[in-house]
DRENTORKOL-449010 format. One record per residue: x, y, z of N, C-alpha, C, O, CB in turn. Coordinates in steps of 0.1 Angstrom, whole numbers, padded with zeros to 4 digits, always signed. Glycine has a CB too. Example, Ala and Ser with C-alpha at 12.3 -4.5 7.8 and 13.67 -1.06 7.14 Angstrom:
2
+0132-0057+0078+0123-0045+0078+0132-0033+0078+0142-0033+0085+0113-0045+0090
+0128-0022+0071+0137-0011+0071+0129+0000+0079+0134+0011+0080+0141-0006+0057
//
This chain:
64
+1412-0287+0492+1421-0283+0502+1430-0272+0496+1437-0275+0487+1429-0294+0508
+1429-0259+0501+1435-0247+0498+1450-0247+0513+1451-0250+0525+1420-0234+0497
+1462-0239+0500+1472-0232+0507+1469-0222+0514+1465-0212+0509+1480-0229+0501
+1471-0224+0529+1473-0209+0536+1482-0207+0545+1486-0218+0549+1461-0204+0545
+1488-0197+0549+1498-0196+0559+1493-0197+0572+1501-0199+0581+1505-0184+0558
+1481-0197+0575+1472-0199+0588+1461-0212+0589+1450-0214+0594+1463-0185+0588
+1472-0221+0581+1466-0232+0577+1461-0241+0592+1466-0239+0603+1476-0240+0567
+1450-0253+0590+1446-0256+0600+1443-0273+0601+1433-0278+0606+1437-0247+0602
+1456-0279+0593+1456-0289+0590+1473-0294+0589+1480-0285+0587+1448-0290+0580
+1478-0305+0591+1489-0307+0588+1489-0322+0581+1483-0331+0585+1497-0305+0599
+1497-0321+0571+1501-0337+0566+1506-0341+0572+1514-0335+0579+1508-0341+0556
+1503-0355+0574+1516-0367+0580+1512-0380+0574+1500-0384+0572+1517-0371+0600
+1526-0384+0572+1531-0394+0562+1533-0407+0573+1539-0406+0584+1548-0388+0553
+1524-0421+0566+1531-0425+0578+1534-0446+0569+1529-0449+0558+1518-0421+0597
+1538-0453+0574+1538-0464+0561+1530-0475+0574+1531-0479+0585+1558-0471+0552
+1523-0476+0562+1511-0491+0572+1512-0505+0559+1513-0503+0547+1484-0484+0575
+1512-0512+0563+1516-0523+0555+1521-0522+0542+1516-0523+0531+1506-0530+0554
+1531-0520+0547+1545-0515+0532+1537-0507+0524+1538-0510+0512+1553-0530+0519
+1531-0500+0527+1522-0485+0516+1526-0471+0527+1527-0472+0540+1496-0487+0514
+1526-0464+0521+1526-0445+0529+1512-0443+0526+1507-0445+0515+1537-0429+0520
+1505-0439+0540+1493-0436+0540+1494-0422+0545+1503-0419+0553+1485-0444+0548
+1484-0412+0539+1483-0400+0541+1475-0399+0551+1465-0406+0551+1481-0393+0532
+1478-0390+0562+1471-0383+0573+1464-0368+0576+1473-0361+0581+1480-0384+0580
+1455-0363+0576+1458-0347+0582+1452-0344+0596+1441-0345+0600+1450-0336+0573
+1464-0340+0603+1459-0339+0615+1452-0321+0617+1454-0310+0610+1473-0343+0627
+1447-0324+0625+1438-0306+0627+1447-0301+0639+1449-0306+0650+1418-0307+0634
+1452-0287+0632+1464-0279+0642+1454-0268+0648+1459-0257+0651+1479-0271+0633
+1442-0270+0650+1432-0262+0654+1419-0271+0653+1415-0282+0648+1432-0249+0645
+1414-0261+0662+1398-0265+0664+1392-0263+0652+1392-0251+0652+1391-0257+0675
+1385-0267+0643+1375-0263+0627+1361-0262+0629+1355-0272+0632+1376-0276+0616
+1357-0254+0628+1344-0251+0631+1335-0255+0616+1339-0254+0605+1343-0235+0636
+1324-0258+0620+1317-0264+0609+1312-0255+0598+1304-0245+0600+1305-0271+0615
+1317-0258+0583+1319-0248+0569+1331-0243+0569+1334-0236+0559+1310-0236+0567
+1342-0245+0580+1353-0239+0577+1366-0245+0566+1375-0253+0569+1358-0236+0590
+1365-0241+0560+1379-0242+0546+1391-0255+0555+1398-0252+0565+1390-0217+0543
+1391-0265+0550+1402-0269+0553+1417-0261+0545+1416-0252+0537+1400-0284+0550
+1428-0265+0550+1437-0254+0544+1448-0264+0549+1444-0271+0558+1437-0235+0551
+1461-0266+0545+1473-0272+0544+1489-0258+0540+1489-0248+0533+1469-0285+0531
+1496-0262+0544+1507-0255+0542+1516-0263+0533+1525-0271+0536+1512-0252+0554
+1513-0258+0520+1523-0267+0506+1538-0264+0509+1547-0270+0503+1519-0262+0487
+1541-0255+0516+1554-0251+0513+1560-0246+0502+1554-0247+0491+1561-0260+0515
+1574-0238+0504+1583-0231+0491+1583-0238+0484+1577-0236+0473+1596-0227+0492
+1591-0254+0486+1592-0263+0475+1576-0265+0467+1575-0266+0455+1598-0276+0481
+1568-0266+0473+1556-0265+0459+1555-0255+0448+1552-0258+0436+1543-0262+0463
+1557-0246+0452+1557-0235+0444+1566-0236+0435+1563-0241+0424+1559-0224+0451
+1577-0233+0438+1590-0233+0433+1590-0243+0421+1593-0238+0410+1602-0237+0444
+1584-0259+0421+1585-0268+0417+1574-0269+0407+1575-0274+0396+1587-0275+0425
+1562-0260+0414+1551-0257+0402+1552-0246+0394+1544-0246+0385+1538-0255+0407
+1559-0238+0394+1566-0225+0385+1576-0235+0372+1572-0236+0361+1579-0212+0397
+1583-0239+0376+1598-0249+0368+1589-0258+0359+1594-0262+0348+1610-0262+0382
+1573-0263+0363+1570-0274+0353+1560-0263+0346+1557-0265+0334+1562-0292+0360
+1555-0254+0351+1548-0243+0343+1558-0237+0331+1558-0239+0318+1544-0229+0353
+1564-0232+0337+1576-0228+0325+1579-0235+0314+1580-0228+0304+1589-0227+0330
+1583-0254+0315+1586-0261+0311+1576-0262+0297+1578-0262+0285+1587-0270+0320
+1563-0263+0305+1549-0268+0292+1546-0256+0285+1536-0256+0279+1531-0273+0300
+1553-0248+0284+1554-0236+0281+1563-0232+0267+1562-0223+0259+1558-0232+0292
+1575-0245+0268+1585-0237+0266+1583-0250+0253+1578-0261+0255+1599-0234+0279
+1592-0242+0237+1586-0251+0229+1593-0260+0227+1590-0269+0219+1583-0247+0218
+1604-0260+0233+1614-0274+0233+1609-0285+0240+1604-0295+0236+1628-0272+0240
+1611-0279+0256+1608-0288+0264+1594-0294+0269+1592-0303+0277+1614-0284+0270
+1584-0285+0260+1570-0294+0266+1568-0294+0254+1559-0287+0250+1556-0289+0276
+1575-0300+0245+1572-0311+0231+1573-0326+0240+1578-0329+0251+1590-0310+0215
+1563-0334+0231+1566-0348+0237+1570-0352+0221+1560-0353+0214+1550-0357+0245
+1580-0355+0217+1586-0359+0202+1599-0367+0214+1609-0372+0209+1592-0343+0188
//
């Protein structure tokens, strides 16, 4: 499942016997071979840059 801004899927979160079960509802019609796609949002990014940086960095992606 790829990020797009013309995405054609949405997550929903929902709890069924004390567990969160993941959902994706279709925000469009999908035609058959078409790319599912989700919208991760800023916070993904943002939050996947910060742990890139991190494993990167020689302090902080030491495991000592």
């Amino acid at each position: 499942m790829n990020d797009l801004e013309n995405h054609n899927l949405f997550p929903l979160y929902l709890p069924i016997e004390n567990s969160w079960s993941l959902f994706y509802i279709a925000t469009k019609n999908i035609q058959i071979g078409e790319e599912l796609s989700i919208d991760y949002g800023e916070a993904f990014w943002k939050n996947k840059m910060k742990l890139a940086r991190r494993s990167t960095d020689p302090i902080e992606g030491s495991h000592i």
